[in-house]
C-alpha positions in Angstrom: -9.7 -18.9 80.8 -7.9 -16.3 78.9 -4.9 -16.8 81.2 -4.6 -20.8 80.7 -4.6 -20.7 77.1 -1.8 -17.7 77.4 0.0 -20.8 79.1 -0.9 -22.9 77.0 0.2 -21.1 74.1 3.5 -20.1 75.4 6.8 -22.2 75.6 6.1 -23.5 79.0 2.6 -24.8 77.6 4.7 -26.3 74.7 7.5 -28.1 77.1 4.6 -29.3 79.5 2.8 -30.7 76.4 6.3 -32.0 74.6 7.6 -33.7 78.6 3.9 -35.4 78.7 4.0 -36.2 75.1 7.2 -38.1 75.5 6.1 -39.6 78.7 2.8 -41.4 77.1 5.1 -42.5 74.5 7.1 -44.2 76.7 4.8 -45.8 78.2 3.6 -47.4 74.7 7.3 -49.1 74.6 7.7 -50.5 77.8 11.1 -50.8 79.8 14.7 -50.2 77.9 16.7 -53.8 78.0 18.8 -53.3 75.6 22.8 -54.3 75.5 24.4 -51.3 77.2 21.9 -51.6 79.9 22.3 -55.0 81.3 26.3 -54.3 81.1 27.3 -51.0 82.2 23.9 -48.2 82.2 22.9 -50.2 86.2 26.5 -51.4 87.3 28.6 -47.9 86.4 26.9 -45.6 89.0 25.7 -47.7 91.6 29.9 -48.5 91.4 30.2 -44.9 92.2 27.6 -44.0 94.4 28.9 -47.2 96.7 33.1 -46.6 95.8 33.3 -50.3 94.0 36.5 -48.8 92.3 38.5 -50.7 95.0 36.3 -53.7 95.4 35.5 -54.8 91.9 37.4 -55.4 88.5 36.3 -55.4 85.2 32.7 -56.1 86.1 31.5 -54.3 83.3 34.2 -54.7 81.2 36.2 -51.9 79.5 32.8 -49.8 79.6 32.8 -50.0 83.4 35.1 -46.7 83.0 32.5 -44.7 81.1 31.3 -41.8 83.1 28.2 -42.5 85.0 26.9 -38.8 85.6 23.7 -38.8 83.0 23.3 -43.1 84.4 22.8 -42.1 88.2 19.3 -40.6 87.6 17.9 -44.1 85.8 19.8 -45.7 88.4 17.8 -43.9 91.1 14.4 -44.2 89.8 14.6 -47.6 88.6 16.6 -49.4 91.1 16.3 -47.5 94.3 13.3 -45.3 94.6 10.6 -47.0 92.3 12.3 -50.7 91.8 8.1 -52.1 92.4 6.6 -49.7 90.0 8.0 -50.4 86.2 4.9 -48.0 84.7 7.0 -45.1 87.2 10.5 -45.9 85.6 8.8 -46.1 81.7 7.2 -42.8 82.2 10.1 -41.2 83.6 12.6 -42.4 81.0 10.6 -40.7 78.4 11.3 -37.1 80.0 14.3 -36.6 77.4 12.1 -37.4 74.7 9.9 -34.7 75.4 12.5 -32.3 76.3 14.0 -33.7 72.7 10.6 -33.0 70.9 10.4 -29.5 72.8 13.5 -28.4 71.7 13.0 -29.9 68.0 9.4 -27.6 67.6 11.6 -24.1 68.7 14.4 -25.3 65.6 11.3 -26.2 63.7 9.5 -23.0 64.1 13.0 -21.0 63.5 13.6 -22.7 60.0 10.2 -22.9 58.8 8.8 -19.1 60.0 10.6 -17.2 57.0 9.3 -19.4 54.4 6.0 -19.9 56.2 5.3 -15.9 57.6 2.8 -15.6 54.2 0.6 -18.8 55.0 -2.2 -18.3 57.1 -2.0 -20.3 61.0 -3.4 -23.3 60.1 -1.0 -24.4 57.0 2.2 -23.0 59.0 1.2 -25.1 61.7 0.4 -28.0 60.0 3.8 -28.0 57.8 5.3 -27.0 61.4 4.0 -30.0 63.4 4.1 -32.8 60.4 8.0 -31.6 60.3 8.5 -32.2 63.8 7.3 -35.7 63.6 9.1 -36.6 60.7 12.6 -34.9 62.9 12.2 -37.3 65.2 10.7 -40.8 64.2 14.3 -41.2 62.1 16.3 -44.6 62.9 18.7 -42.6 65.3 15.8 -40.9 67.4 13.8 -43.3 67.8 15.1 -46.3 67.9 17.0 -44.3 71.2 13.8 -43.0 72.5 13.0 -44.0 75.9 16.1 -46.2 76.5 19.3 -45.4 78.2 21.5 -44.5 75.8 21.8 -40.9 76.9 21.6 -39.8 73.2 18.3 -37.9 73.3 19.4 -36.0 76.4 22.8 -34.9 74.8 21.0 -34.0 71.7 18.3 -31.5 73.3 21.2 -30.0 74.2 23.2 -29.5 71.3 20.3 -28.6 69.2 19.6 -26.5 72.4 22.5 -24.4 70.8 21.4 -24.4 67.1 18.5 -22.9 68.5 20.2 -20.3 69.6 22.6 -19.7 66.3 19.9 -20.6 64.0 17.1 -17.9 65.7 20.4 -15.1 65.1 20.4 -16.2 61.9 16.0 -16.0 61.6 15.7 -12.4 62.9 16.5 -11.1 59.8 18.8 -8.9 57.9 19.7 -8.1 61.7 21.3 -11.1 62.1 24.7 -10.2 62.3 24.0 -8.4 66.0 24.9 -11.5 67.9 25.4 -11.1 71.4 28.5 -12.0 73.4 25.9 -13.5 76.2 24.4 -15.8 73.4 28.1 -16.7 71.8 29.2 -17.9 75.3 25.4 -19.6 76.0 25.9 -21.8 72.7 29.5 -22.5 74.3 28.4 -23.2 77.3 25.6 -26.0 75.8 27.8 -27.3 73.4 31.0 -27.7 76.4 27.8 -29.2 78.4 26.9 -32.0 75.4 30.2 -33.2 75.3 31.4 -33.2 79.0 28.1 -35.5 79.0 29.0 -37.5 77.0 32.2 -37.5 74.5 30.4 -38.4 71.4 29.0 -35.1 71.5 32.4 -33.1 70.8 32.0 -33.7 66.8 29.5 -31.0 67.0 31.6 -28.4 68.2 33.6 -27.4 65.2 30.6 -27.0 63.3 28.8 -24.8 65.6 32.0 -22.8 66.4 32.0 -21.7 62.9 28.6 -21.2 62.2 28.7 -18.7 65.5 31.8 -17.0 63.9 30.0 -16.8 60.3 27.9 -14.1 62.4 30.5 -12.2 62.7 30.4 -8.5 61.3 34.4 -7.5 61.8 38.1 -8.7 62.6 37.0 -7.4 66.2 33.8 -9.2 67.0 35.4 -12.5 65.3 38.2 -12.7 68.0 36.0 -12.1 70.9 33.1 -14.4 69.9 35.8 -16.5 69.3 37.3 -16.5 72.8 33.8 -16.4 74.5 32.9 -19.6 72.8 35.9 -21.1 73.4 35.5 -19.8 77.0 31.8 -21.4 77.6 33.0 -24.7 75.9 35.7 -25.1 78.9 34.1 -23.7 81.4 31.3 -26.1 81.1 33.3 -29.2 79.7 35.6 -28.9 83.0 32.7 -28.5 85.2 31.0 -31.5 84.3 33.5 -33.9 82.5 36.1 -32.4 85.2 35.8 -34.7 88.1 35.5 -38.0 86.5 38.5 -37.0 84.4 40.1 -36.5 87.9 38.6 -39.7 89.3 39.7 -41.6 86.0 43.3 -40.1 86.3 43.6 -41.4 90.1 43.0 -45.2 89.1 44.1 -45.7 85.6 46.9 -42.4 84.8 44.5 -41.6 81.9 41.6 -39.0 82.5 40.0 -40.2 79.4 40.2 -43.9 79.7 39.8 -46.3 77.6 40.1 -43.8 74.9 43.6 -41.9 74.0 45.9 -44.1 75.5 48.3 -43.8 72.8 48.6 -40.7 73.9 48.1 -41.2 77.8 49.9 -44.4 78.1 47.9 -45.6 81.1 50.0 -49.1 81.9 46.5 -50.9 82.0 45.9 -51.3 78.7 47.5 -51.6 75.5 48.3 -47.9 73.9 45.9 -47.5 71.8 43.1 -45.0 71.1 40.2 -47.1 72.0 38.5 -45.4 68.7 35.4 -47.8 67.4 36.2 -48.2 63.7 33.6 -50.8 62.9 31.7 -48.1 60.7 33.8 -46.0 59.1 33.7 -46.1 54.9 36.0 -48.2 53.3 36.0 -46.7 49.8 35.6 -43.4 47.9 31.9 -43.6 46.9 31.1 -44.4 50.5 32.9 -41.9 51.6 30.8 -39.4 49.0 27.5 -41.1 49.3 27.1 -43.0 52.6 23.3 -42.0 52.9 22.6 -43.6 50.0 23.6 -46.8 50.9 21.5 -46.0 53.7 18.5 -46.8 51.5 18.9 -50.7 51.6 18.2 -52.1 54.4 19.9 -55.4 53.4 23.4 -53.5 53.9 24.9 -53.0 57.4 26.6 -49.4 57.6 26.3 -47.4 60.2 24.4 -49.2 63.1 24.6 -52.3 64.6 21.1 -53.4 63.3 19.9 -53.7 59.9 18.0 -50.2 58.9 16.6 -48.1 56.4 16.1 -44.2 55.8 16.2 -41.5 53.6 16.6 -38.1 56.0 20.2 -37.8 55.3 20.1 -38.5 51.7 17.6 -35.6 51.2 19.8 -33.3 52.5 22.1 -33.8 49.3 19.2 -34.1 47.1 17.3 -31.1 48.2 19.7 -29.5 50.9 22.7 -28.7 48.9 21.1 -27.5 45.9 18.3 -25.0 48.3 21.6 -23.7 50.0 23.9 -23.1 46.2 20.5 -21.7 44.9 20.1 -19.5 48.1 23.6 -18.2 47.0 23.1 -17.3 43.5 23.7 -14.3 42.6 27.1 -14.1 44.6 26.8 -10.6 44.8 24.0 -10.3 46.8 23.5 -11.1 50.9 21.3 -14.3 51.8 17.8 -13.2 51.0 15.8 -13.4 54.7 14.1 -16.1 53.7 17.0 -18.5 53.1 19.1 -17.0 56.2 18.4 -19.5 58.6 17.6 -22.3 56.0 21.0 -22.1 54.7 22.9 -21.6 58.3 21.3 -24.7 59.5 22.8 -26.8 56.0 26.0 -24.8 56.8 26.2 -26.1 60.2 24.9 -29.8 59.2 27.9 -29.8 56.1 30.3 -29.3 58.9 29.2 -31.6 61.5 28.6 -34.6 59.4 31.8 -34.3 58.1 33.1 -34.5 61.2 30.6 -37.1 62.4 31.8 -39.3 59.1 35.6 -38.8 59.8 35.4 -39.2 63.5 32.8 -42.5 64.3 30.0 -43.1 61.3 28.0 -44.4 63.8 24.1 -43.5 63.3 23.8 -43.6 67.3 26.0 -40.3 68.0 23.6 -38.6 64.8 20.6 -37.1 66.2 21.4 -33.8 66.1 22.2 -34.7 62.2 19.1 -37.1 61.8 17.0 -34.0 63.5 18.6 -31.2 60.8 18.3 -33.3 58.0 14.9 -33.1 58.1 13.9 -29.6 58.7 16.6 -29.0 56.2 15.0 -31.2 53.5 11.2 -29.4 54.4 12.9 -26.1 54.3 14.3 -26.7 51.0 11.3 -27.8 49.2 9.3 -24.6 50.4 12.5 -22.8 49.6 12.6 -23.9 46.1 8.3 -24.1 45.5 9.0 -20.4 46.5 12.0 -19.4 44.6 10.8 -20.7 41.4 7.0 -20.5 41.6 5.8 -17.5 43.7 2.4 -17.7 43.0 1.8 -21.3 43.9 -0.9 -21.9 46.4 -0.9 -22.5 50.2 -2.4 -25.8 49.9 -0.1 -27.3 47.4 2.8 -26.3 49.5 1.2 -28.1 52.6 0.5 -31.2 49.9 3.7 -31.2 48.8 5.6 -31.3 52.4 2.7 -33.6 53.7 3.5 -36.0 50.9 7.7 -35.7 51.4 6.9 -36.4 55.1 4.4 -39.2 54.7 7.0 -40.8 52.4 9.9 -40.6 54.6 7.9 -42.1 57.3 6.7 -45.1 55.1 9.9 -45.7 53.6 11.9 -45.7 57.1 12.8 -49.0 59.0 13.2 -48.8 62.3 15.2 -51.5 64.5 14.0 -52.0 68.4 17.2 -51.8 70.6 15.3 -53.6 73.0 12.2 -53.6 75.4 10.7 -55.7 77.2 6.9 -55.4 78.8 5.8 -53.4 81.9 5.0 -55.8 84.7 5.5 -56.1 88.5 8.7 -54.9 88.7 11.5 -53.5 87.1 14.4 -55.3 88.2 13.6 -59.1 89.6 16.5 -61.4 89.9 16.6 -64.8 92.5 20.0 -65.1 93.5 21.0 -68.4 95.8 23.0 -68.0 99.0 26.6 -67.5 98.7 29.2 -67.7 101.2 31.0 -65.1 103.5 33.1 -62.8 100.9 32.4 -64.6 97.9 33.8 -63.2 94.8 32.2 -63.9 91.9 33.3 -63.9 88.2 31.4 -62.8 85.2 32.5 -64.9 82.6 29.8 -63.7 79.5 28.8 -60.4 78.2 26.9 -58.4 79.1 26.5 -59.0 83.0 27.2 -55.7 85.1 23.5 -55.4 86.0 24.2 -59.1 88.0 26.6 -57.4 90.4 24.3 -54.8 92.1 21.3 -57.6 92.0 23.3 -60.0 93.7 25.1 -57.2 96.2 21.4 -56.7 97.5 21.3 -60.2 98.8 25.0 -60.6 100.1 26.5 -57.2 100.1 30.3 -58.5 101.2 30.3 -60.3 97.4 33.3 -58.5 95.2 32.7 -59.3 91.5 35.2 -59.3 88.9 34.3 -59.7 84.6 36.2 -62.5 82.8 34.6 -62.2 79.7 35.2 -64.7 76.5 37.4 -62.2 74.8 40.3 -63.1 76.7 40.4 -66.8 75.8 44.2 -67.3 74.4 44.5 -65.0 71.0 41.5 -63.3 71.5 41.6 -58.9 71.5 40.7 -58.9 75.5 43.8 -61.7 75.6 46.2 -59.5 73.5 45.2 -55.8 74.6 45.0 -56.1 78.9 46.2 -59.7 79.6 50.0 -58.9 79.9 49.4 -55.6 80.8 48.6 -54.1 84.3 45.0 -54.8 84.0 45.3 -58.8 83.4 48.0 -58.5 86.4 45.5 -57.0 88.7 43.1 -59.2 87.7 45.7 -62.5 88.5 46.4 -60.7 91.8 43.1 -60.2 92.7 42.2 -64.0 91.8 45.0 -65.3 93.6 44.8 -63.2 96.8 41.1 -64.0 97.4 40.2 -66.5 100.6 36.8 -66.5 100.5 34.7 -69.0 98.2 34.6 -68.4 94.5 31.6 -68.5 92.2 31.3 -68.6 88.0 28.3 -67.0 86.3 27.8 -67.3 83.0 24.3 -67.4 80.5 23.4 -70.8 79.1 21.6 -70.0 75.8 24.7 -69.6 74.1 27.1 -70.9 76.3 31.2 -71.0 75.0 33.3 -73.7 76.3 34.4 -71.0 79.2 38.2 -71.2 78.1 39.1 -67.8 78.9 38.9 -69.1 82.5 41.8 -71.4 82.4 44.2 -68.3 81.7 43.6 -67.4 85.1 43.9 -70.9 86.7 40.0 -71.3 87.3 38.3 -74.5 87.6 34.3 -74.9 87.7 32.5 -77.5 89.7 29.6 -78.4 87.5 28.0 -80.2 90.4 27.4 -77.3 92.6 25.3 -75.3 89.8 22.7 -73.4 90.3 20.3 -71.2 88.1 19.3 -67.8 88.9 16.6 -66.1 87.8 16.5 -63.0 86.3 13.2 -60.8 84.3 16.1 -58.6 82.1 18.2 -61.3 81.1 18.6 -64.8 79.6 19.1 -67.7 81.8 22.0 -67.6 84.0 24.2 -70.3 85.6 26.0 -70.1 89.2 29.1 -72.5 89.8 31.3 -72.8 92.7 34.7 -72.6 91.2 38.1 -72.8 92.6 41.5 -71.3 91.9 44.3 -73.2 91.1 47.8 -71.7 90.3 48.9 -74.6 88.8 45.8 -75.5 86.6 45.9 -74.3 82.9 43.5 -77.0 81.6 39.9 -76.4 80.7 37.7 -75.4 83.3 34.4 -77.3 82.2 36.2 -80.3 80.5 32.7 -82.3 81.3 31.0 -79.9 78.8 31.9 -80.3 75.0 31.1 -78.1 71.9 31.6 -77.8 68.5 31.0 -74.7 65.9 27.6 -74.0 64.6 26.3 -72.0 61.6 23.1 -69.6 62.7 21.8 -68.8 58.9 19.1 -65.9 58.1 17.7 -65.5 54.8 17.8 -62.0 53.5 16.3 -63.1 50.5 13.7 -66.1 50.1 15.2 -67.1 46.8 18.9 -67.4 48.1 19.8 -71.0 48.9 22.9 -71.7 51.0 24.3 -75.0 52.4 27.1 -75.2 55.1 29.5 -78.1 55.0 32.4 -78.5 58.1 35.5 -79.9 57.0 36.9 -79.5 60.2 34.9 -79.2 63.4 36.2 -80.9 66.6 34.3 -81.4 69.4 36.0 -80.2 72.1 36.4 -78.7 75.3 38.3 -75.9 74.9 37.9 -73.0 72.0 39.2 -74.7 68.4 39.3 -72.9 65.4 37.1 -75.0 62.2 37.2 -75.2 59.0 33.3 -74.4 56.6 32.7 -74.9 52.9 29.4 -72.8 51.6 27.7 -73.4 49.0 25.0 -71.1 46.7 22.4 -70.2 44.2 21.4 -66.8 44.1 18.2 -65.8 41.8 18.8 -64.1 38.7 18.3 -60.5 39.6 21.3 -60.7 42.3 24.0 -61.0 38.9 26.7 -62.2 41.1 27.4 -62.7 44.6 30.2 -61.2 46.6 31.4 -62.5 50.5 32.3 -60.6 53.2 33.7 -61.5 56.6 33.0 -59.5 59.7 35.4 -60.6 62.5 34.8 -59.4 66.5 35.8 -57.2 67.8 35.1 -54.7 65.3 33.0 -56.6 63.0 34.3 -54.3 60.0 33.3 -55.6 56.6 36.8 -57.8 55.1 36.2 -59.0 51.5 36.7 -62.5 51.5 35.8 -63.6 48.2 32.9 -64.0 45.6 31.8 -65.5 42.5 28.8 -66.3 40.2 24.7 -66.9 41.0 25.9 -70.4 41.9 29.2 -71.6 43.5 31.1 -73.1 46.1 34.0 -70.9 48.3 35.9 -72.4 51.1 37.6 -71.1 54.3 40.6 -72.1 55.6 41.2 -73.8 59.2 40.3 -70.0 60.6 36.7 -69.7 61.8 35.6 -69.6 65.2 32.7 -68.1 67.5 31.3 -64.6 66.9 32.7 -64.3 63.3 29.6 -63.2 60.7 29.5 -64.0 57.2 28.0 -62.0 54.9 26.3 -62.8 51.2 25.8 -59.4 49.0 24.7 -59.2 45.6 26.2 -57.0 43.4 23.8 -53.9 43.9 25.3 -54.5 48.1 22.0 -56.0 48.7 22.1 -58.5 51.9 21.0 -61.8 50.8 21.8 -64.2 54.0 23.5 -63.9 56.5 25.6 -67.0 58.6 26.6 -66.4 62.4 29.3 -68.3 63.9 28.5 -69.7 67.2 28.7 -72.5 69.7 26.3 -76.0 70.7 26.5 -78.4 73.0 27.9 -81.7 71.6 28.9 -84.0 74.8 25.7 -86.0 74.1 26.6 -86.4 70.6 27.1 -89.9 69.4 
């Protein structure tokens, strides 16, 4: 008995508990269908694992060149070894949200033990386990937990090394004594993260130089330099290394689609491939982005409406613990504030980075995670500094009740889920011919290219998505370059029968197909079913070097407004001036109207146009009024109505419907 509950109390008790923690969770949530998924988590290493580089094109569109080294072991469970047992694949997918919450308690327990060491066990680990729930039930973590976003996993890891700077730092006026072995481990993790996935290289710099703020002299700063340097390649070539090689081989750009400004790979256009849709546009977002972060009316930094307060707690209570933890200048870092104020040092660094580089709260974990130990640290840092005598239990009151109110305030978007029930992938795909090639004409589709492989495995697939319809960015940045010539060849060169899939719930008028000379035969459709995704569509098609009319010209559509009310009190009306209906892709022309309530003082309007969907004024005026577009709109554009304070208060979406039956 004595034995098990030294197990139990141990770290390998605490990962067994965190790894079946996170797998009961995940079970709670049901199976990850979210965007990514159905496009390129499924199609990207069953590419690899069956050499489609030669066979297929653009299936998954420009993501189909992402590495597929953390995909293969989803890919595995879910679609090859336990395809009939969905509760099996939801289980497994949480594992890196218990190795996340394992790794989270250790950073926990490291911030928290010098201002805790006084309290007696059962008020340290209360304020220790309350803080680890309120690390990882931010908007980042867990609207990522137990999908396949590879996020969580590439977090454990980099806070995997802040573990291992940040316990230097809580040993106490010791600190200093770092070890080479440790500087090279926390290069090593850190080379690992990002060779992983690239989005984790913005935490490098900071961790480089909170490992070299360790150092005691000129001579231990160059070598923990070079070791960290050393682990950070070593382990970024070992794992990013061969995909970088593969990557070079077909596209003369081991990063690809990214850097090709500076690669110059022929496929593309050069440019950096950098996602821009997030990044501040003036100088008080710049300075205060988390605070905007506390109206979830106002999209920022992720693709789905939001709300928290982690981040902004780090400047409210953060930055003033770490200044007061330096006051006076003379003296070294009390122990007590040693690892709270390398932990702020390290999270100053890397959201800095984070905010130049992407401003995307999806590649912010590791931040998400540090912001709040940081901001629990700092209120027990400055209850201590400034009242010494105050008692255990108000201490434990007073992070319950920060905690408690983070939580509340918090909303939390669902990437998406869908239930648990016979199996995990189930698609009914008809018969094709011999060699069939079959084009994916919406977004996202990859995950239909391995279902339908399993019932005709000679099928080649290639993605025509709607972004290359004449002047859209898939048209401009790979049509006239090698990529769009490839894809022409590959069309023209095929002899076996050709087939169109495409979703019907929000069908376009296909257009982009007609830029590579392909016609649909709208009698030979068929549906196909499929549990992950909306209703799909399966045409025979055929290709025609001298067609370059519409492909569907039996199917008609005009432009439709998709409204949603921010507000119950904002009124809007949408009036077309110009809205054909039409075969092909047209461009129309919309007049709003308004009336906002009183409390909104004026109303500004914003456009977000694909394929960045960054935030354009477009114009504004008064609680009431009328503001007119000119002969510019088209699909996928989203207009937004904010009231002075940047509140959201509607919403229109620009999309497609069906108007051949119009009279």
């Amino acid at each position: 008995m004595t034995r098990t509950l030294r197990i139990i109390r141990s770290r390998w008790g605490w990962l067994a508990i965190c790894l079946i923690a996170g797998m009961l969770l995940s079970l709670t949530r049901g199976l990850d269908n979210w965007w990514d998924l159905l496009n390129y988590h499924i199609y990207n290493p069953w590419a690899l694992l069956h050499h489609r580089e030669n066979v297929d094109l653009f299936a998954a569109g420009i993501q189909g060149y992402f590495d597929p080294l953390l995909d293969i072991p989803y890919y595995l469970i879910a679609f090859v070894w336990f395809p009939n047992h969905p509760a099996i694949v939801a289980a497994l997918t949480g594992l890196p949200f218990g190795l996340l919450l394992f790794v989270t308690l250790l950073l926990v327990r490291n911030v928290l033990a010098p201002l805790t060491a006084s309290m007696n066990p059962v008020a340290r680990w209360t304020i220790t386990l309350i803080t680890l729930v309120m690390a990882v039930s931010g908007v980042s973590t867990w609207s990522q937990a137990f999908t396949t976003t590879n996020e969580v996993m590439v977090s454990a890891i980099v806070l995997g090394a802040l573990v291992l700077l940040i316990g230097a730092f809580a040993a106490g006026p010791h600190y200093r004594h770092l070890s080479v072995r440790r500087a090279f481990a926390v290069g090593c993790l850190l080379g690992l993260a990002a060779g992983l996935k690239l989005t984790a290289t913005v935490y490098a710099p900071a961790g480089g130089l909170l490992l070299l703020a360790t150092c005691r002299d000129r001579r231990s700063l160059i070598l923990f330099s070079l070791t960290f340097f050393a682990g950070w390649m070593f382990a970024f070539a070992a794992v990013y290394g061969p995909w970088a090689i593969h990557l070079y081989r077909q596209t003369g750009n081991p990063f690809f689609p990214m850097f090709n400004n500076f690669f110059h790979s022929s496929l593309i256009i050069a440019d950096s491939g950098r996602d821009i849709r997030f990044l501040p546009l003036t100088i008080s977002e710049w300075l205060f982005a988390p605070f905007y972060w506390l109206n979830d009316h106002t999209q920022t930094v992720f693709p789905l409406l939001f709300r928290d307060v982690r981040f902004a707690l780090v400047f409210v209570l953060g930055l003033p613990a770490a200044i007061a933890a330096l006051v006076p200048w003379r003296k070294s870092l009390a122990p007590r504030s040693q690892a709270l104020f390398a932990i702020t040092f390290f999270w100053v660094f890397a959201y800095a980075t984070w905010l130049n580089v992407f401003s995307m709260l999806r590649y912010a974990i590791v931040l998400e995670i540090s912001a709040s130990i940081i901001a629990v640290a700092s209120l027990l840092y400055m209850a201590r500094r400034f009242s010494r005598a105050l008692p255990q239990y108000i201490q434990t009151s007073l992070v319950s009740g920060l905690i408690v109110a983070t939580i509340w305030f918090a909303r939390i978007p669902d990437l998406g889920h869908i239930p648990i029930e016979k199996h995990a992938f189930e698609t009914d795909v008809p018969r094709l011919g011999n060699h069939s090639l079959v084009i994916l004409a919406s977004e996202p589709m990859g995950l239909l290219a391995p279902e339908i492989w399993q019932r005709a495995p000679e099928t080649s697939f290639i993605g025509i998505p709607p972004c290359f319809a004449r002047s859209q960015w898939c048209y401009a940045s790979f049509y006239h370059y090698n990529l769009g010539v490839r894809m022409r060849q590959m069309i023209a060169k095929h002899r076996g029968p050709i087939y169109v899939a495409f979703y019907t719930d929000s069908i376009p008028s296909l257009s982009q197909l007609a830029t590579f000379h392909i016609k649909i035969d709208l009698t030979s459709c068929q549906s196909v079913y499929n549990n992950r995704t909306p209703p799909i569509r399966l045409c025979a098609a055929h290709y025609s070097s001298s067609f370059k009319k519409s492909p569907i010209a039996a199917l008609k559509f005009r432009l439709a407004t998709n409204t949603v009310l921010r507000d119950p009190h904002f009124q809007l009306k949408h009036d077309w001036l110009k809205n054909p209906c039409s075969a092909t892709q047209t461009l129309g022309q919309l007049t709003f109207t308004w009336r906002a309530p009183p409390s909104a003082k004026d109303v500004h309007i914003f456009l977000q146009p694909p394929p960045t969907y960054q935030r354009i004024p477009f114009t504004g005026g008064g609680l009431t009024g009328q503001a007119q577009t000119g002969k510019w709109v088209k699909a996928t554009q989203i207009f937004l109505f904010v009231d002075r304070r940047g509140r959201e208060l509607a919403r229109s979406v620009i999309s497609y419907r069906e108007c051949s039956s119009e009279h």
